[in-house]
C-alpha positions as CSV (number, residue, x, y, z in Angstrom):
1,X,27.3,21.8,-27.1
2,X,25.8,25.1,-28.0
3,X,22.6,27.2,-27.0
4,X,20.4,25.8,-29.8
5,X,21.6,21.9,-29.6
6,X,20.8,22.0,-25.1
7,X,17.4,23.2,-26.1
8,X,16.6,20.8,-28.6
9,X,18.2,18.2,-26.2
10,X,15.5,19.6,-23.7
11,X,12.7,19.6,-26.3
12,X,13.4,16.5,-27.6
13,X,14.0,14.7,-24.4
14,X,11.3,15.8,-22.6
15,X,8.5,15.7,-25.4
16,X,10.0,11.9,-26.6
17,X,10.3,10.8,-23.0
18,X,13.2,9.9,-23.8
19,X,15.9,9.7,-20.7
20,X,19.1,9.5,-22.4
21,X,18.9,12.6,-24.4
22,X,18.2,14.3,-21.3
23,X,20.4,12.8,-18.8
24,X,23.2,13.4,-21.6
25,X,23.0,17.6,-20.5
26,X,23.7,16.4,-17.0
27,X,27.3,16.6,-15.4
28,X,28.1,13.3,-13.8
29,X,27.8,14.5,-10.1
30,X,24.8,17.2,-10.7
31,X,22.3,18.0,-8.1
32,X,18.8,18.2,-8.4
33,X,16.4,19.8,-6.1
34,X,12.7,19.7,-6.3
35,X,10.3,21.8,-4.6
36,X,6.3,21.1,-4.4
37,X,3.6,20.3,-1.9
38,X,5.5,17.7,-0.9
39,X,8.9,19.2,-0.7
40,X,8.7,22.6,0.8
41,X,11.2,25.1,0.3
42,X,12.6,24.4,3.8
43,X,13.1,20.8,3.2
44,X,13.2,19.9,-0.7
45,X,14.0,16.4,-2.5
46,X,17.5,16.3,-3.3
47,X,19.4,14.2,-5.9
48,X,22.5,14.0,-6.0
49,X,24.7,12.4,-9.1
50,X,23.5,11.6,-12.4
51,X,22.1,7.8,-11.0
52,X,20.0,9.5,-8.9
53,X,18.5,11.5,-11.3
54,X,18.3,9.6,-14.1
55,X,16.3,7.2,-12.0
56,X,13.8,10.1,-10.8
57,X,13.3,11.1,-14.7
58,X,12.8,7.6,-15.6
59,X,9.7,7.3,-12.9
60,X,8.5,10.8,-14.4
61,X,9.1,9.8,-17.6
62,X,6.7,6.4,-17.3
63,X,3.8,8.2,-16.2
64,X,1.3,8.6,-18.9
65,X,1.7,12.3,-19.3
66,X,2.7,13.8,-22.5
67,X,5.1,16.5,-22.3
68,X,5.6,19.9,-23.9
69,X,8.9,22.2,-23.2
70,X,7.7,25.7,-23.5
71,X,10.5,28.1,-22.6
72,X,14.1,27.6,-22.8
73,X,16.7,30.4,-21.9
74,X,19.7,30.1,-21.9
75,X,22.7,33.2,-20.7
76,X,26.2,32.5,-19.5
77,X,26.3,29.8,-17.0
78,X,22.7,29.4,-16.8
79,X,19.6,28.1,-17.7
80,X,16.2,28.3,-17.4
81,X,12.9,26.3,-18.7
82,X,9.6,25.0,-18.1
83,X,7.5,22.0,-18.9
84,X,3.9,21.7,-19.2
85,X,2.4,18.4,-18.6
86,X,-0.6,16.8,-19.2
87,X,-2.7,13.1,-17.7
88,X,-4.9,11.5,-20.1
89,X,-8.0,12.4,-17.4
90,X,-7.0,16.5,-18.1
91,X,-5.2,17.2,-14.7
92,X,-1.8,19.1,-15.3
93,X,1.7,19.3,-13.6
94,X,4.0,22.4,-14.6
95,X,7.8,22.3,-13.8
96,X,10.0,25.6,-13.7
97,X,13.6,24.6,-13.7
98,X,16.8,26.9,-13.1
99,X,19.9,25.7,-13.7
100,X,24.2,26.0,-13.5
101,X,25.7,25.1,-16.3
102,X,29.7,24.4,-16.6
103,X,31.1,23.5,-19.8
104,X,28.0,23.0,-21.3
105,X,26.6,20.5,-18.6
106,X,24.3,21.1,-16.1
107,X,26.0,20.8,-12.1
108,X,23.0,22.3,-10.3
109,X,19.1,22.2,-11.0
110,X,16.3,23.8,-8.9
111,X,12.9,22.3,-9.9
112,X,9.7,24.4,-8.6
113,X,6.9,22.1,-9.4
114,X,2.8,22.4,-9.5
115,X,0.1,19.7,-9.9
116,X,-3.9,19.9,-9.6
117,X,-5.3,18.1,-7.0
118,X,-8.0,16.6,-8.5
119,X,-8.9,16.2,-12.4
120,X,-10.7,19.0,-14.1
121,X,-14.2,18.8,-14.5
């Protein structure tokens, strides 16, 4: 898979909610870790394997938030994007995501993640 067909997977994936075409970037014994509130740097979520973390983006995925991929790079054996999300009620979440890639799958993923607290006024 080239440059141009991982970031319309990502695009695609993310802004159709749609698991498969994402899971399908993912090496079969990735790792994911995610950082937030929750999961400080010291101690994040991991997920290891593609089960794992195609059951983690299915939860995500089921929320009613709609989805918008706004930066993809990619250089070598990496990649970087984010994704901009957004409740019904106005309160956002916004992902950056770095990630090794090895023939043309991704084997390592660090998610820094953000979320308001409460809903806009």
């Amino acid at each position: 898979m080239d440059s141009q067909q991982i970031s319309s997977m990502l695009h695609d994936g993310f802004e159709q909610c749609d698991v498969n075409k994402i899971m399908s970037l993912y090496d079969d014994h990735a790792q994911l870790s995610i950082i937030d509130h929750n999961h400080p740097p010291s101690s994040p979520r991991v997920l290891s394997g593609k089960q794992a973390i195609s059951e983690y983006f299915k939860d995500v995925l089921s929320r009613p938030l709609s989805h918008h991929v706004d930066d993809v790079l990619l250089a070598d054996s990496h990649m970087a994007f984010t994704d901009s999300c957004e409740y019904p009620d106005g309160s956002r979440v916004y992902t950056s995501s770095m990630a090794t890639m090895k023939d043309g799958k991704i084997v390592k993923e660090v998610d820094v993640q953000a979320w308001d607290e409460v809903s806009p006024s």
